[in-house]
C-alpha positions as a printed NumPy array, in Angstrom:
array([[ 40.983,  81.643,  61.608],
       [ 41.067,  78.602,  59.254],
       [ 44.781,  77.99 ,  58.136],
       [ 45.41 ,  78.874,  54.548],
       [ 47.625,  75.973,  52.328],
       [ 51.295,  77.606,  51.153],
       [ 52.473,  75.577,  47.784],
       [ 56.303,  75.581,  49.445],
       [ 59.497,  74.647,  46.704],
       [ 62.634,  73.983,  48.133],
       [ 64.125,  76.1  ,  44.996],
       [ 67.251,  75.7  ,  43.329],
       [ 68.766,  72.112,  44.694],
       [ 72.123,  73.488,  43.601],
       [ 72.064,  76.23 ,  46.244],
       [ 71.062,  77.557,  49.543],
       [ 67.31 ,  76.854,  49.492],
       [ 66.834,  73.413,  50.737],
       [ 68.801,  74.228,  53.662],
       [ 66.671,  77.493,  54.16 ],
       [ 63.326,  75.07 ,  54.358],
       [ 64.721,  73.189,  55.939],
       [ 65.04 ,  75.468,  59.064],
       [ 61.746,  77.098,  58.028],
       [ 59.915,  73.658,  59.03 ],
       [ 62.208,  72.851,  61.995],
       [ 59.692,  76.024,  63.624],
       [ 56.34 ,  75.023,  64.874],
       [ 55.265,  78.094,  64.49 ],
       [ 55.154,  78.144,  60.732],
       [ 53.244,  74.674,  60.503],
       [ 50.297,  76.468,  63.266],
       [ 50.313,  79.58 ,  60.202],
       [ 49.804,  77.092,  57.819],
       [ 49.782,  74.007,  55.858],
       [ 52.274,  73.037,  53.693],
       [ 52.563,  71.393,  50.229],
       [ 56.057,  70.813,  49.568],
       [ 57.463,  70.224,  46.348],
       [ 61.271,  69.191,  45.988],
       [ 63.36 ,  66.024,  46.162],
       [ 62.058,  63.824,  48.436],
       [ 65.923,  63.132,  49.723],
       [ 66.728,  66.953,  50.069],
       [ 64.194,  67.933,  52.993],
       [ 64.335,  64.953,  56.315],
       [ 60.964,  63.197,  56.426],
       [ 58.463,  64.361,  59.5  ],
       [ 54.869,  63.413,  60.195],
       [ 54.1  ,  66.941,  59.824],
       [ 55.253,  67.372,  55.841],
       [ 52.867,  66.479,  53.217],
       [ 55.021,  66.016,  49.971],
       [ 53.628,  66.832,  46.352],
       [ 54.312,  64.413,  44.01 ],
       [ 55.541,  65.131,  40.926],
       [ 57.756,  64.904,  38.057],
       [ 60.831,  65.774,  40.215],
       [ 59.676,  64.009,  43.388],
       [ 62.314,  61.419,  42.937],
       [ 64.64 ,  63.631,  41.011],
       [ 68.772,  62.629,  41.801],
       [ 70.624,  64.498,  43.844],
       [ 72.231,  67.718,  42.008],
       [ 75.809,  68.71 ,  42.029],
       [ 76.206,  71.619,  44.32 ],
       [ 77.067,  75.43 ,  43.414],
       [ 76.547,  74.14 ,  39.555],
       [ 73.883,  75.384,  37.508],
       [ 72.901,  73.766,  34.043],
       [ 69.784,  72.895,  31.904],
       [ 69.225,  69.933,  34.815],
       [ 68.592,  72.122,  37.49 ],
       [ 66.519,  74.839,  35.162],
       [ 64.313,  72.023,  34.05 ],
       [ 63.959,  70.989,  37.227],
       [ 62.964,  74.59 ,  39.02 ],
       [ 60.942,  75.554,  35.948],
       [ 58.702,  72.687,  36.536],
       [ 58.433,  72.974,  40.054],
       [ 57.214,  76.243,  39.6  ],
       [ 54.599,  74.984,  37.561],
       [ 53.206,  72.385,  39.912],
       [ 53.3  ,  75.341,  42.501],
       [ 51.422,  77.924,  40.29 ],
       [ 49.005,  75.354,  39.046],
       [ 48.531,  74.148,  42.426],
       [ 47.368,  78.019,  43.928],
       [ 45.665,  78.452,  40.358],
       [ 43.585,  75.285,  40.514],
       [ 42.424,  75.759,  44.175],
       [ 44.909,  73.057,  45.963],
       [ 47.043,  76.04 ,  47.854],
       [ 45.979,  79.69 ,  48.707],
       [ 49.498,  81.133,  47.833],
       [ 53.083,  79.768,  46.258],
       [ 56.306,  80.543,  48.037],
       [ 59.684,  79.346,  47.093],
       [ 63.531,  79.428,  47.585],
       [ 65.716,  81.23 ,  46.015],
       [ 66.311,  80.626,  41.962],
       [ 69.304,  81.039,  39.619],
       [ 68.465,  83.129,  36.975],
       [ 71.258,  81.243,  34.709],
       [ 70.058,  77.727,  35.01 ],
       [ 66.261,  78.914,  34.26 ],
       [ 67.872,  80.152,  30.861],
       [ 69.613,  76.865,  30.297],
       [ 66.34 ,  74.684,  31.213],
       [ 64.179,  76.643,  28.88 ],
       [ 62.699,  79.786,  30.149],
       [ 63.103,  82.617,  27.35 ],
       [ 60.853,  84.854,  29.684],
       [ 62.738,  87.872,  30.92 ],
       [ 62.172,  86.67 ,  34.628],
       [ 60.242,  84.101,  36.355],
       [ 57.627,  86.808,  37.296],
       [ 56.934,  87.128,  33.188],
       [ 56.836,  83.172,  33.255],
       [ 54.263,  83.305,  35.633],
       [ 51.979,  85.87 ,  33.484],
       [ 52.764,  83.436,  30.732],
       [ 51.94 ,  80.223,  32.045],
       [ 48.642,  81.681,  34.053],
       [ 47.617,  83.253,  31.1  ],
       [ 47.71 ,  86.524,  32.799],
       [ 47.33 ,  89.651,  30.47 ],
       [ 47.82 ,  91.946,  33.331],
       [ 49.744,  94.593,  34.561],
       [ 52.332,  92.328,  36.519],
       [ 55.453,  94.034,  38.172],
       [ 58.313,  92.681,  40.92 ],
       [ 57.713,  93.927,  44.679],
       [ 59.849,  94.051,  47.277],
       [ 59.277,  94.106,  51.163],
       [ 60.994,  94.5  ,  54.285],
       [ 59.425,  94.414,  56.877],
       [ 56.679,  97.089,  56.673],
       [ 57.938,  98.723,  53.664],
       [ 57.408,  97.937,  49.762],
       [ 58.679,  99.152,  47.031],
       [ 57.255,  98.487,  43.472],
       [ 58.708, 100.025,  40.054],
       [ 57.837, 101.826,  36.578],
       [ 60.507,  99.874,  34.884],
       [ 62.875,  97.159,  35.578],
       [ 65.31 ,  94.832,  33.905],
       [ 66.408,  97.348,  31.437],
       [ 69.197,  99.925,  30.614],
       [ 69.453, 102.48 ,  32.486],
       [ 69.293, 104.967,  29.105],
       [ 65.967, 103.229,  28.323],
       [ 64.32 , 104.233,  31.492],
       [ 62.885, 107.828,  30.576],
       [ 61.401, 106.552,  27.145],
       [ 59.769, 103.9  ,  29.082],
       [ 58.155, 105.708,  31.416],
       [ 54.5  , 107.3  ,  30.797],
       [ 52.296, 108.671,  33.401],
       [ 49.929, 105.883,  32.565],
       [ 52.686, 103.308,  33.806],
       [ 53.525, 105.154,  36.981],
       [ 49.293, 104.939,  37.899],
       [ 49.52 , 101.329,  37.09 ],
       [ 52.791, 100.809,  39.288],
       [ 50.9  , 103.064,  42.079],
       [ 47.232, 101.011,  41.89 ],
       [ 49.685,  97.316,  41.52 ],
       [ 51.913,  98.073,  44.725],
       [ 48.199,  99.586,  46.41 ],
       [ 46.044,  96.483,  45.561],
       [ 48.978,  93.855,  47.124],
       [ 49.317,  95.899,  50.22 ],
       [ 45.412,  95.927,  50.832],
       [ 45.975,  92.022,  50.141],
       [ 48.532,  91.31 ,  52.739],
       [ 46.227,  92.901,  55.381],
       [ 47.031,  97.123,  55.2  ],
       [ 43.853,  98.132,  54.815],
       [ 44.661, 101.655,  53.575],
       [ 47.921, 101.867,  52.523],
       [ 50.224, 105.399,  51.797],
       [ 52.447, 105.821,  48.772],
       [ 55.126, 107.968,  47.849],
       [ 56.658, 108.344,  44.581],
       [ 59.891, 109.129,  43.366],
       [ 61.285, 111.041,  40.624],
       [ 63.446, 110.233,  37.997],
       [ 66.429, 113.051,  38.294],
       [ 68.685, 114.681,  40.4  ],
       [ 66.944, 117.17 ,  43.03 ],
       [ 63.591, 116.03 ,  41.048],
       [ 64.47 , 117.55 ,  38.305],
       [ 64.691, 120.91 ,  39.483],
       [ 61.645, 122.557,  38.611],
       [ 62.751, 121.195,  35.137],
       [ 66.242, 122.338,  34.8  ],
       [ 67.532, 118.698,  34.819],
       [ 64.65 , 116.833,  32.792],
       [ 61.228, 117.544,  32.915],
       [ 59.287, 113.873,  33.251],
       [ 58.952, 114.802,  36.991],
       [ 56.237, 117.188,  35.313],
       [ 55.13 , 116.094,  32.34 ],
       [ 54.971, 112.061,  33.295],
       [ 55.159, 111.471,  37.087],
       [ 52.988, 114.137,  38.606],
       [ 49.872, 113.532,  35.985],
       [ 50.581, 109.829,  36.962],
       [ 50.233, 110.493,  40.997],
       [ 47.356, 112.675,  40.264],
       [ 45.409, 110.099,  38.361],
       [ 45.91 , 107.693,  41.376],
       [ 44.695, 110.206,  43.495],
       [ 41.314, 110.347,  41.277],
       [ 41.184, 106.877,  41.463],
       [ 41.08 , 106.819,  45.752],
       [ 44.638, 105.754,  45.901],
       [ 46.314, 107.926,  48.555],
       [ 49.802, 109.028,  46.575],
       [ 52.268, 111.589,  47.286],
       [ 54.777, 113.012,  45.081],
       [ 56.953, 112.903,  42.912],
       [ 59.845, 113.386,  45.706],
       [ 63.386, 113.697,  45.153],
       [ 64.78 , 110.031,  45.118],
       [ 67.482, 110.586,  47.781],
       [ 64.836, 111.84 ,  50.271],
       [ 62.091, 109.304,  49.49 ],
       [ 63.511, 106.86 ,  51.355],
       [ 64.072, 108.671,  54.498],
       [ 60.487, 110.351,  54.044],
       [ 59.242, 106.468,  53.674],
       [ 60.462, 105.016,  57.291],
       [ 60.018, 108.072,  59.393],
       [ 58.117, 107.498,  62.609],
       [ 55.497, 110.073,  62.185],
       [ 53.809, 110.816,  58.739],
       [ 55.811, 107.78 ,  56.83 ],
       [ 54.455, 105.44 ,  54.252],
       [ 53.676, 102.096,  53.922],
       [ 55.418, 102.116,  50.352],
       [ 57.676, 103.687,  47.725],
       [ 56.911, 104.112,  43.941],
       [ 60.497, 103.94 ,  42.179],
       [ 61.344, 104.711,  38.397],
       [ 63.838, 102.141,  37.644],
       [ 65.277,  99.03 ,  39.477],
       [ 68.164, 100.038,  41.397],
       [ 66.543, 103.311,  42.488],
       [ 64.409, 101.245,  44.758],
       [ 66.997,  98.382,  45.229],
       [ 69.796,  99.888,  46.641],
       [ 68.142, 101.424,  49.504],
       [ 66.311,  98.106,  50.857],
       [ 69.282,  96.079,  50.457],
       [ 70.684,  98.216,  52.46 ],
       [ 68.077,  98.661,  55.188],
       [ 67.99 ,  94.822,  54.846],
       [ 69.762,  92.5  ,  52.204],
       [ 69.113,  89.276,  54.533],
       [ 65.473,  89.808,  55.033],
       [ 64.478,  91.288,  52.362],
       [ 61.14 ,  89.923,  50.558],
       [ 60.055,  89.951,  46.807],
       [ 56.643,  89.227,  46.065],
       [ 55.252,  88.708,  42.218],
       [ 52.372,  91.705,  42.426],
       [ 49.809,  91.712,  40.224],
       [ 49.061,  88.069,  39.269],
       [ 45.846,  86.454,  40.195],
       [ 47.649,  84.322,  42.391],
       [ 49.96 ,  85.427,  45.732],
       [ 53.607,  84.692,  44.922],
       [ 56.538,  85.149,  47.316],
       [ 60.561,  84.293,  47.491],
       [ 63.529,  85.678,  49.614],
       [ 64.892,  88.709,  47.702],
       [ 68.287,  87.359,  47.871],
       [ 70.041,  84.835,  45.655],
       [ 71.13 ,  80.869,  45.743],
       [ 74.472,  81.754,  47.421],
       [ 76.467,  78.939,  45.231],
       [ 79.487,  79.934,  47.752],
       [ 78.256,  78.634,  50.984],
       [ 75.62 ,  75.754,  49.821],
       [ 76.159,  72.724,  51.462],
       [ 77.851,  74.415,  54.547],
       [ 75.094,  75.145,  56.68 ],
       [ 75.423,  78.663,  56.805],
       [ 72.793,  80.324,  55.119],
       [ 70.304,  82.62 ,  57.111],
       [ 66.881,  81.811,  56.858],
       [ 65.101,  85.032,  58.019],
       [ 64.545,  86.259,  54.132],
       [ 62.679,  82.819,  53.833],
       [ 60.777,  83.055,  56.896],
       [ 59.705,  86.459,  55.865],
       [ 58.473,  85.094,  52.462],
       [ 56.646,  82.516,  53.941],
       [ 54.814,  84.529,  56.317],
       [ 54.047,  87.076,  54.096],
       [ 52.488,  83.814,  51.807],
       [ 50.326,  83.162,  54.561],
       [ 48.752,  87.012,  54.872],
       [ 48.544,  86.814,  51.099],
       [ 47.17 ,  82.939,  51.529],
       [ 44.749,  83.891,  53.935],
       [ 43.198,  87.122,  52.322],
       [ 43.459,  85.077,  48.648],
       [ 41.065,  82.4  ,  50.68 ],
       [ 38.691,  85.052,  52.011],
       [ 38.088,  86.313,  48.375],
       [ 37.889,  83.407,  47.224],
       [ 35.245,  82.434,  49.76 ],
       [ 33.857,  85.943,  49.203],
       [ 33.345,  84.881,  45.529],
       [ 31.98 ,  81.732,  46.237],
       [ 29.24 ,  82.829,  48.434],
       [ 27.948,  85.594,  46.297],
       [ 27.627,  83.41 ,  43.4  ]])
């Protein structure tokens, strides 16, 4: 199978992430799943016949303090994420994958976005239903709502949103290569409500949502109660391939702790595949040659099954017209 091209950024230069491509592209094994476009500092990542550097505003960029963000490192990450986006967008790179980011130094360079994934529906021009994904291993999780408080969660949520979370987290599993995928679908309160006694949106909003995925020839189950899901998710026999949660740390809690070091988030529902470790820059040890890479080598090679299906349809596209 031809290789697919992964758009790779080395990510915050104040943190962990040059040091986690840095072992990424000491393996062999990545550079046969792929090739690589990296962008970063040209001095952070040692030169080798087998990297082909982007050049770009940053390319000769000085070197950054360590474990300090400021608007110098924002600037600096927001436009690297632009030559990777633009790079997958234009037809240069099949998918974009990239260290970890701090959220804080985005702020100060410029980006009034809520995250980076509403950055990327901004600067892509993406109208779309967008939403943050997370992986480990063979399990995903996607979610109704997100970065908000907690006590805005139930006026958020409408069935039509928890069909749109459902067919989002459906369409990127069929693109990294599960060809029919199983869902489950949480509730929002204790016990599921309990047949209404504690809130009723398990009735009147989450169950008409599952059902309209259903119509739509998304296989869905649920709502379950929330503490069950989980365990009903990773079972050996009758499990699914992902979990529909109501609010961030519904969903968050339990894969950080099935996984916090390997744990993947992908940016579902843009036109373009879009992956990064789910963990942080980890100011505290940068520098020290201590980070563990497997969170970045799980990003990457889910960037190649997204690259290489994001190639295919592109082909796919190509031939038909």
């Amino acid at each position: 199978m031809t290789q697919p091209t992964i758009a790779l950024f080395t990510g915050d230069p104040a943190g962990i992430g040059p040091e986690l491509i840095q072992k990424l592209l000491s393996h062999d094994i990545r550079h046969q799943a792929a090739k690589i476009i990296l962008i970063g500092q040209k001095d952070s990542i040692p030169s080798s016949p087998q990297i082909s550097w982007h050049e770009w505003s940053g390319f000769n960029a000085p070197p950054f303090p360590l474990a300090t963000y400021d608007a110098n490192n924002g600037a600096y990450m927001i436009a690297a994420l632009a030559e990777g986006a633009s790079l997958v967008r234009d037809g240069h790179a099949h998918a974009f994958c990239f260290a970890p980011l701090n959220k804080s130094a985005l702020r100060l360079g410029g980006m009034h976005q809520e995250d980076e994934l509403r950055w990327f529906a901004e600067f892509l021009d993406f109208k779309g239903v967008c939403g943050e994904l997370n992986v480990l291993q063979d399990l995903w999780t996607s979610r109704v709502t997100s970065h908000v408080a907690l006590k805005e969660v139930s006026s958020l949520l409408s069935s039509e949103k928890v069909f749109e979370s459902i067919e989002m987290i459906a369409k990127a599993l069929k693109a990294s290569g599960k060809s029919s995928p199983r869902l489950a679908v949480c509730g929002l309160n204790p016990h599921n409500g309990d047949n209404g006694n504690y809130g009723d949106e398990e009735i009147n909003i989450i169950a008409p949502g599952v059902e309209m995925a259903n119509k739509a020839g998304i296989p869905a189950d649920g709502p379950f109660p929330a503490d069950t899901t989980f365990v009903r998710a990773i079972r050996k026999e009758g499990g699914y391939d992902g979990v529909v949660t109501m609010y961030h740390d519904q969903g968050q809690i339990a894969m950080k702790l099935m996984g916090f070091e390997k744990g993947v988030t992908v940016h579902g529902g843009l036109p373009i595949p879009v992956t990064t470790p789910a963990h942080g820059t980890a100011y505290d040890i940068a520098g020290q040659n201590l980070a563990n890479p497997q969170a970045m080598f799980n990003a990457f090679d889910l960037a190649c099954r997204m690259g290489r299906h994001h190639m295919q349809s592109q082909a796919s596209m190509s031939h038909v017209a």
